[in-house]
N, C-alpha and C positions, 0 to 999 in steps of 0.2 A: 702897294696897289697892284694889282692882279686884270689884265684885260680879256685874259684866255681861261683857256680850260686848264684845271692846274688835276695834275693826275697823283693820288698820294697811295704808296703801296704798304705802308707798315703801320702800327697804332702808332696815332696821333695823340700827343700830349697836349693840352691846352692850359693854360692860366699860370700863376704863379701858384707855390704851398700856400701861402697863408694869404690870398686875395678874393674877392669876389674875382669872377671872371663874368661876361657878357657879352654877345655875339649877336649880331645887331647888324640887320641893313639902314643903309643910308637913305632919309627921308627921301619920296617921292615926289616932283615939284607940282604934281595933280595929285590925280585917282593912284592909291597903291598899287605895284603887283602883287601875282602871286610870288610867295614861296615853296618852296617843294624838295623833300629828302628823300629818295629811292632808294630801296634794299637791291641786292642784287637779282634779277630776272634769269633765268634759265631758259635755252631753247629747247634742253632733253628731258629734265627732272623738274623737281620741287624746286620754287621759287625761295629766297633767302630768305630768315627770319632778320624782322626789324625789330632791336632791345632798345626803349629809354626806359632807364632805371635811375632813381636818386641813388647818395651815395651813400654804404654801410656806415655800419657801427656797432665795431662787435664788442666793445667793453658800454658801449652806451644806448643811446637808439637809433634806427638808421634816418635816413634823410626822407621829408616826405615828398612827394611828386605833384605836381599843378601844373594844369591843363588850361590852360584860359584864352577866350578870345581877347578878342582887338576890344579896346573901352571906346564908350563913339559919348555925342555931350553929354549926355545924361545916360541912367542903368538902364530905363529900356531901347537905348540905341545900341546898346554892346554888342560884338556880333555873338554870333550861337557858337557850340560845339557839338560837331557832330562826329559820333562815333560806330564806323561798318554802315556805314549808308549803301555799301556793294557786297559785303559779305554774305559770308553764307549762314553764319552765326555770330553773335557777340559772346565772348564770356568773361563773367564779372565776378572778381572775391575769391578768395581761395576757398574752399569748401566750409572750413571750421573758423572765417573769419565773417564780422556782418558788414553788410552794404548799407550805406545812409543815405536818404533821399532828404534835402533838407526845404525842398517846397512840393508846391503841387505835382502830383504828378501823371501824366496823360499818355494814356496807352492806346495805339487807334488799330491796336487788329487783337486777335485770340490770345488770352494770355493761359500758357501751363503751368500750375504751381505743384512742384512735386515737395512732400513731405508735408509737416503738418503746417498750418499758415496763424501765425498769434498777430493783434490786430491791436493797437490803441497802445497807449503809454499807462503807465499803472496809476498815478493820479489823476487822470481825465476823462472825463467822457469819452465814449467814442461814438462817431454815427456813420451810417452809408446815406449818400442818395443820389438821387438822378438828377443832372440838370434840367430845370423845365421845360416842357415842349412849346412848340411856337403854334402847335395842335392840338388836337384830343393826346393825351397821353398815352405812352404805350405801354405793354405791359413789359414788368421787369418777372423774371422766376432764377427761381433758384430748383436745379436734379438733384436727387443721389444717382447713385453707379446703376448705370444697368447692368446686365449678364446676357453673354448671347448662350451661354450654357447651363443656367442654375437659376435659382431666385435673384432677385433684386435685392440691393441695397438698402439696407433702411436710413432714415433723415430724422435726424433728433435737433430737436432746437432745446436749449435748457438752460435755463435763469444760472448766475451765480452760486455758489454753496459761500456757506461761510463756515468757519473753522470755530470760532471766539463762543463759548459760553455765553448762554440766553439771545443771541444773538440771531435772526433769522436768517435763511437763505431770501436770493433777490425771486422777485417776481417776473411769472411770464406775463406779458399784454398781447394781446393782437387785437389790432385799431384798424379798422375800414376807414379810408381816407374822407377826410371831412368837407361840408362847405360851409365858407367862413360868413356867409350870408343868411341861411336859411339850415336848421339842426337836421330839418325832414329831407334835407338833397342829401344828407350824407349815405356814402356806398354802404355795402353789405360786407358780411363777415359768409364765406360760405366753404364748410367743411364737408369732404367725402361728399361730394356731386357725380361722382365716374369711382369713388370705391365700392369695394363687395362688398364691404363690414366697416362699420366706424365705432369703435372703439369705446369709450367716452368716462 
């Protein structure tokens, strides 16, 4: 038992070879504290990098890494985890690995997506929508690119192809949003209102 500041200058080894190892405060007789690990700060330069890394395995596979809050009595009491809530950026996955998001997920400022974006699982459906308003609705749209030097971008929307003999390609629809009461409330469908030329 340690009551001070204990000062350690060289790597520190922990645990035994062949042991779980586990490092653990001692319960709180209330409300917990915090915990807290600090890299080292700089008054001249760049501030220290902080590494936690699981452990290798180079003849096999390396160790994986978990993050987890605190468990409270039931799942939605668990605490959160939060990642760069002060930075300047997060970055996530090494470039040629992927990222799994395995529930909802909610983005509340601009998001940039560079490269191409694939969407849905190859045996399911997939859909977008909006949550409903507690109002009249607003509108949702989708751009292509503009140009502050050249022509504009052009926007393709296009059904499925299929590969398989006799087989069709999928269909386009475009549905003006309905009312579930009355056929004749249902919206309009309306094409090139502000074009020069439509197409058809």
């Amino acid at each position: 038992t340690v009551e001070e500041e204990v000062l350690l200058r060289e790597t520190v080894n922990l645990g035994k070879v062949d042991e779980v190892f586990t490092m653990q405060r001692v319960d709180a007789s209330g409300e917990g504290f915090d915990t807290e690990l600090f890299a080292q700060d700089s008054p001249t330069g760049d501030g220290g990098k902080f590494t936690i890394q699981a452990g290798g395995g180079p003849t096999a596979t390396g160790g994986d890494l978990y993050l987890e809050a605190g468990e409270g009595a039931t799942q939605p009491d668990n605490g959160v985890v939060y990642i760069g809530t002060v930075s300047s950026a997060v970055d996530i996955a090494a470039p040629d690995s992927p990222t799994y998001i395995r529930h909802n997920l909610q983005v509340d400022k601009w998001t940039n997506l560079y490269g191409n974006l694939t969407l849905g699982h190859e045996d399911h459906a997939f859909q977008i929508d909006r949550t409903p308003g507690s109002g009249p609705g607003l509108m949702t749209q989708f751009f292509g690119q503009g140009s502050t030097s050249d022509i504009g971008g052009p926007f393709l929307i296009r059904a499925g192809e299929s590969t398989a003999a006799g087989m069709a390609g999928g269909y386009l629809s475009l549905q003006a949003g309905d009312n579930t009461l009355d056929i004749y409330d249902n919206g309009l469908i309306m094409v090139g209102t502000v074009s020069g030329n439509v197409d058809i």
